[in-house]
NULOMI-99425 format. One record per residue (C-alpha): x, y negated, z negated. Coordinates in steps of 0.25 Angstrom, whole numbers, plus 5000, padded with zeros to 4 digits. Example, Ala and Ser with C-alpha at 12.3 -4.5 7.8 and 13.67 -1.06 7.14 Angstrom:
<sites>
504950184969
505550044971
</sites>
This chain:
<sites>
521246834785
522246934791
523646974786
524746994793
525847044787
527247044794
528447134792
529747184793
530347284787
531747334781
531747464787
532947564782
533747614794
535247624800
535847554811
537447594811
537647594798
536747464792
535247464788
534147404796
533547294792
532647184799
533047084794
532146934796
532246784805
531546704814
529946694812
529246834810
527846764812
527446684824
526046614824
525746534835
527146494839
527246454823
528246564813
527446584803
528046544789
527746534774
527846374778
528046294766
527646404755
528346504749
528646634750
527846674737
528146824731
527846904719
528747024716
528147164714
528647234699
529147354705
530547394706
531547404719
532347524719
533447504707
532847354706
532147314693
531047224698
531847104692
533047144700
532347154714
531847034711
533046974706
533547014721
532346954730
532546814722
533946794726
533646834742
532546734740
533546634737
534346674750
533246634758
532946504750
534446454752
534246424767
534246284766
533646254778
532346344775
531246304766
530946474765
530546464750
530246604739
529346594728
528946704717
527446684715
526946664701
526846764697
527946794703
527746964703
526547054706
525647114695
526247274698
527447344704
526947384720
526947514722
526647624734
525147634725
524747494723
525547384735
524147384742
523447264735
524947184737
525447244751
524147244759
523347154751
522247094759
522446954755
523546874755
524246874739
524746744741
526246784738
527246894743
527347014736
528547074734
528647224732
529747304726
529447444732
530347544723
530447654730
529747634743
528447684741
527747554743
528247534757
527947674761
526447654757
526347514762
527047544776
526747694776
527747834772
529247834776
529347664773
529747664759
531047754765
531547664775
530847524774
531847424764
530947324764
529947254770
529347104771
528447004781
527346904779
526046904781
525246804787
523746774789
522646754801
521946644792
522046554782
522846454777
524146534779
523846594793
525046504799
525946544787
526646654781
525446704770
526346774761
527346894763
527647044759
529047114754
529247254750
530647304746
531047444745
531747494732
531947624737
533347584746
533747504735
533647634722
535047684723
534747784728
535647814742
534647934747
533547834750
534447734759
535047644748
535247504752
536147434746
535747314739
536247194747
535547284760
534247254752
534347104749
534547114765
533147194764
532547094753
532946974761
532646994775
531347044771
530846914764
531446874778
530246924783
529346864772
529646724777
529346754791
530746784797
530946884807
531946954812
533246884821
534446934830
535946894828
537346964831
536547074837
537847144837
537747174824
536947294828
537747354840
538747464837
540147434831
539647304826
540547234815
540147204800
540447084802
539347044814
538247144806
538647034793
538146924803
536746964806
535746874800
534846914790
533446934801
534347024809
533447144812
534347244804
535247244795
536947274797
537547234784
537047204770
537047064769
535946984766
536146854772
535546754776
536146684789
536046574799
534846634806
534146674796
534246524789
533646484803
532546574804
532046554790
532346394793
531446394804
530246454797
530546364783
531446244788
531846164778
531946034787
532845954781
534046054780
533646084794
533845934798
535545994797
535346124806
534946094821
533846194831
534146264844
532646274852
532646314866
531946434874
532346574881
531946584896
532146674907
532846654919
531846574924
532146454914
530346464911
529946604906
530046604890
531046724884
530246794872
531146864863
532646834867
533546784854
534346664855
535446644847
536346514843
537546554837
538546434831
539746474840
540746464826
539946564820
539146624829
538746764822
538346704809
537846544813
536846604822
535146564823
534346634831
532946654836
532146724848
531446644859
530146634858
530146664843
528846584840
528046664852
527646564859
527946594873
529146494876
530446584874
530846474864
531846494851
532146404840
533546414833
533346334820
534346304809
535446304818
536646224810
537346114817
538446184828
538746244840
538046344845
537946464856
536346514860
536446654864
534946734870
535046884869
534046974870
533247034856
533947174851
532947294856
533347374841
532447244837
531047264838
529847284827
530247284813
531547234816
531247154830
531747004833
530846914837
529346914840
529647004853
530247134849
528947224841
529347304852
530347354865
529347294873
529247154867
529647044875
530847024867
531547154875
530747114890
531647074898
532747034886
533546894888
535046934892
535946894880
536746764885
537046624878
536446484880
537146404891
536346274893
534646224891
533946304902
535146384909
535646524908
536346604897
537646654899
538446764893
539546684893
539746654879
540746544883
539846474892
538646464881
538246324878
538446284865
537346214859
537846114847
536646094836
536845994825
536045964813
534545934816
534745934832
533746024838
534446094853
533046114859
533346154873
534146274871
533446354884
534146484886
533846544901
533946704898
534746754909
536246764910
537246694918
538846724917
539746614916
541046614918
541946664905
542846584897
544346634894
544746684879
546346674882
547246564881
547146534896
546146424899
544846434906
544546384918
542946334919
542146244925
541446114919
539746174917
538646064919
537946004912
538945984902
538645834898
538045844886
538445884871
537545994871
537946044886
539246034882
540146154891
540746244881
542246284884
543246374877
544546324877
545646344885
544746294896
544946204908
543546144914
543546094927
542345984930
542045864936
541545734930
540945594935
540745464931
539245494935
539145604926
537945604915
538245644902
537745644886
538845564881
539445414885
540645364879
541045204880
542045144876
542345004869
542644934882
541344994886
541945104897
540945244895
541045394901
539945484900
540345624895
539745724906
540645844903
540845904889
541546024885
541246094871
542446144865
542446244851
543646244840
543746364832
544646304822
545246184823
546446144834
546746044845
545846034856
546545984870
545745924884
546445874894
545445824907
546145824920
545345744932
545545804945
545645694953
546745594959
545745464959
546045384946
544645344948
544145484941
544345464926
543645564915
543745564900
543745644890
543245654877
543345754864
541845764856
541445834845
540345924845
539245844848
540045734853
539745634842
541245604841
542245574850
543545664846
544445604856
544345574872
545445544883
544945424893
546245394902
545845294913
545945394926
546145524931
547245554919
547145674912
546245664898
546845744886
546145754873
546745844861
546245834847
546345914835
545045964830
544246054820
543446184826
542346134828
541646104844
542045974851
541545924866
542545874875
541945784886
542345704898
541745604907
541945524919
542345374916
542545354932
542345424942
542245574946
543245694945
543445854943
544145854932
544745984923
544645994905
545546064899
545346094885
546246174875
546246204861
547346244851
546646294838
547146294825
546546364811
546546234803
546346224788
545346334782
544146244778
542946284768
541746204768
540546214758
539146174760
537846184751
536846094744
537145974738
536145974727
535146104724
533946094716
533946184704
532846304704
531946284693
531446444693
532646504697
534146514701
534646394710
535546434722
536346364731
536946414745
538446364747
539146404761
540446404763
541046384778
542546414782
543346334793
544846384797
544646524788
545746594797
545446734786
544646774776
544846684764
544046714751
543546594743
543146574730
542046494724
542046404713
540846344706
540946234695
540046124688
540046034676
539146094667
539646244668
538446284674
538446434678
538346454693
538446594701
538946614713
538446714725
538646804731
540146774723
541246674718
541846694733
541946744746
542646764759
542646674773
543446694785
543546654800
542346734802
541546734789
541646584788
540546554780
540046604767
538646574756
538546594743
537746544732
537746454719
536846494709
536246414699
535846504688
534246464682
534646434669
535846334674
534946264683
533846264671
534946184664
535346074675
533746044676
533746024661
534945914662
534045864672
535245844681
536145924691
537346004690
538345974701
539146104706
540446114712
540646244722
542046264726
542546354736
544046394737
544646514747
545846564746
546246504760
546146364752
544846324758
543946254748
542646184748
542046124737
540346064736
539446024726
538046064723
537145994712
536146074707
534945994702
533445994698
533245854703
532645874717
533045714719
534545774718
534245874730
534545754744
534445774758
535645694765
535145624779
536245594790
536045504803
536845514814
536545464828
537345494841
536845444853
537145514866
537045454881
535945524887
536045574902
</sites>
């Protein structure tokens, strides 16, 4: 039996002013077309007994338990830690006796763990100079037989001490920098590789604020946050998933071709980015991820939404240690040979576009999977779309007869088309007298806030035989909004007051056939500021430790910053923490917002000896008057802990 050991390493260098760090995502191990995992196990570790720099041993960790924690709130992940028992080695490691743990020719059975004081283990295990710029270290290894040869066998982690002593002449890192280091690492430990998103964040002059938006797997590090963010929740959902969470979050599947439409793309990154919060609701993966020859990617975790799929090709900075992908060990792997241009998705099997206006937007709702999002690598320009008061003049695009085909458009904008009564299309409306128009053109409009939304559909055309309808949707055209259906060639007009949110307007033919012009307006408004809270109903208490529950806060109509407060109370006076703190900010930008509830082990020791829950109420108030208030019951009675099941059915005419 042969071991392999995979890893990645926190190396300590500059870029501007920030510290690199590869950071972990997608899958690190391929076998077969299969990413290799822990599967149902868990990640069992023992700590070593040294010290870290100016930790104790109990305070290191003290600190690796609570990132643990990080990891183990993704809801839709399975990813599950576990000390060992016992739970630490028998010795501190150190430079003269890690051989029998660090290059032990069998397996151990669990991961150690080692706090390296001072850096002299990594510079014995890895070779002189390591201890002095390597942070940290971590991978798993896997074996060529056995009953784990398909499985992560067990994993390594080293963490330097030495950039965490206080002492600044050896490169100090501050502390919140190496929770970055400690978490990114056991990244690594569960098989995650390395992703790219707001690439940006790396070019000269780039904002705080797009560096604060990087994902956690990001190949180095431009803040010193250690956040866990959407795309890292998908990659460690696809190599855990926890099914029945994931039953609310939908999939993006498809493949990256070359201009041929046939010949598979190995290495491009593909991007869906929701189009509300497109720098930090963003999934992505590289095509061909799996190694299986096809050029196909799988965006998994994806929440309910519209978004836009962007291909672009993989950063050449990213190669080795801190490469993207299974293509890029080198600046000759296939990942930089013949790179994809960068471009956005504009339909199954067609061209992309660098006309961010003419992308398609791809609407995902909970449990759908989209799997025929195939992306041609080669660049067409569309026309551009105006940003002024003035409307646009455009031109119907075809097909555009289906919810998911829908043309987007950018108000002011006036469509010419033509439609006929012999016109296919997804959606049939009748009415009670049994009269029907099929819906062969739809148009995706996108509030920002709420406002008024105007359509008015002119026919071109003297004969009162042509008469079109017209017909306001919501996003996925389950409801009718409001339609106009004027016997003859009369003008259609359709104005309604909506919330932001996207809406399809449609028309149809009832009789005849006619070129017809749509103009469609907006006139927004701010609306009321609106805070919505959402979390777990019910959490089962931890019967070995402190019981955490993630609550996240979203903002609608924050016009500014707004600080808000929360405010935690329950009957029995139990003692409840919150984290990171009692409150925090959110703004048009910075709209949503996680923090913590922490249910101490002695309190939760309490409720289980009642033998019954303890209801909490969690109030959030800012000082712009928006407030949201839910409630969590903490329980040990897994019977309390239910899964809700919702069934809906809407049936669309097929073409």
């Amino acid at each position: 039996m042969k071991k392999t050991l995979t890893i990645f390493f926190t190396i300590l260098a500059f870029i501007a002013t920030s510290q690199c760090i590869s950071y972990a995502g997608g899958p690190l191990v391929v076998k077969g077309g299969m990413a290799i995992t822990y599967g149902t196990r868990p990640l069992l570790y023992r700590y070593d007994k040294g010290t870290l720099g100016m930790f104790s041993n109990s305070e290191a960790v003290a600190l690796i338990e609570d990132l643990f924690s990080d990891w183990e709130a993704v809801t839709t992940s399975t990813v599950n830690f576990r000390q060992d028992s016992p739970g630490f080695l028998d010795f501190d490691v150190t430079a003269s006796n890690f051989d029998s743990i660090l290059n032990a020719p069998d397996l151990l059975g669990y991961t150690p763990v080692i706090f390296d004081h001072d850096g002299s283990v990594l510079d014995a295990f890895l070779g002189s100079g390591a201890g002095s710029s390597v942070l940290g270290l971590a991978g798993p290894i896997t074996v060529s037989a056995g009953p784990l040869v398909n499985q992560i066998a067990e994993s390594q982690a080293i963490f330097n001490g030495r950039f965490i002593n206080g002492v600044s002449s050896d490169g100090e890192s501050s502390e919140n920098s190496f929770r970055g280091t400690i978490i990114h690492e056991f990244g690594h430990g569960q098989g995650l590789d390395h992703s790219q998103i707001n690439l940006e964040a790396i070019r000269p002059g780039a904002t705080q604020e797009i560096r604060d938006a990087v994902p956690l797997e990001f190949p180095v590090a431009v803040n010193d946050l250690f956040v866990i963010r959407r795309d890292d929740a998908s990659a460690i959902s696809f190599l855990y998933p926890n099914n029945t969470e994931l039953s609310k979050f939908g999939t993006i599947e498809g493949t990256v071709l070359r201009q041929d439409g046939a010949t598979p793309v190995q290495g491009a990154n593909v991007i869906a980015k929701n189009i509300t919060n497109p720098t930090l609701e963003a999934i992505s993966c590289v095509s061909d991820f799996l190694n299986n020859g096809t050029g196909s990617f799988t965006l998994f975790a994806v929440p309910p939404g519209d978004y836009k799929v962007e291909i672009e090709p993989i950063d050449l900075s990213f190669t080795g240690g801190s490469g993207v992908g299974p293509f890029t060990q080198t600046k000759s792997d296939k990942s930089f040979q013949n790179p994809v241009p960068a471009g956005f998705y504009t339909g199954p099997n067609l061209p992309i576009t660098t006309d961010e206006s003419m992308a398609l937007i791809v609407m995902v709702s909970a449990g759908q999977t989209i799997d025929d999002v195939n992306i041609i690598g080669s660049t067409t320009v569309s026309s551009t779309s105006s940003s002024s008061g003035t409307a646009t003049n455009i031109s119907e695009v075809e097909p555009n007869n289906s919810v998911d085909q829908a043309q987007t458009v950018n108000p002011p904008v006036t469509i010419s088309g033509n439609a006929s009564v012999s016109d296919q299309g997804e959606i049939e409306l009748t009415s009670d007298t049994g009269a029907s128009v099929v819906i062969s053109d739809l148009f995706k409009v996108i509030l920002p806030t709420s406002g008024t939304l105007t359509t008015k559909l002119s026919i071109q055309s003297g004969s009162l035989d042509n008469d079109l309808d017209l017909v306001l949707f919501n996003a996925n055209a389950a409801d009718i909004l409001d339609s106009s259906s004027q016997t003859g060639n009369v003008q259609e007009l359709i104005s309604k007051s909506l919330k932001a949110g996207t809406y399809l307007v449609g028309l149809g033919a009832f009789n005849g056939s006619s070129q017809y012009e749509l103009e469609i307006t907006t006139e927004l408004s701010g609306g009321t500021p609106i805070l919505s809270l959402s979390a777990p109903e019910a959490v089962l208490i931890k019967q070995n430790g402190n019981t955490k529950v993630m609550i996240r806060a979203e903002a609608t109509n924050f016009s500014s910053k707004s600080n808000c407060d929360i405010f935690v109370s329950n009957d029995n006076n139990i003692t409840l923490k919150v984290k990171p703190a009692a409150f925090f900010s959110l703004s048009p930008k910075a709209f949503r917002k996680k923090f913590k509830m922490i249910l101490p082990f002695s309190e939760g020791q309490n409720i289980t000896n009642n033998g019954a829950g303890e209801n909490v109420s969690v109030n959030v108030t800012c000082d712009n008057g928006a407030n949201d208030e839910i409630n969590i019951l903490f329980t040990p009675l897994i019977e309390d802990i239910i899964e809700s099941r919702t069934y809906s059915q809407i049936i669309h005419t097929q073409e």
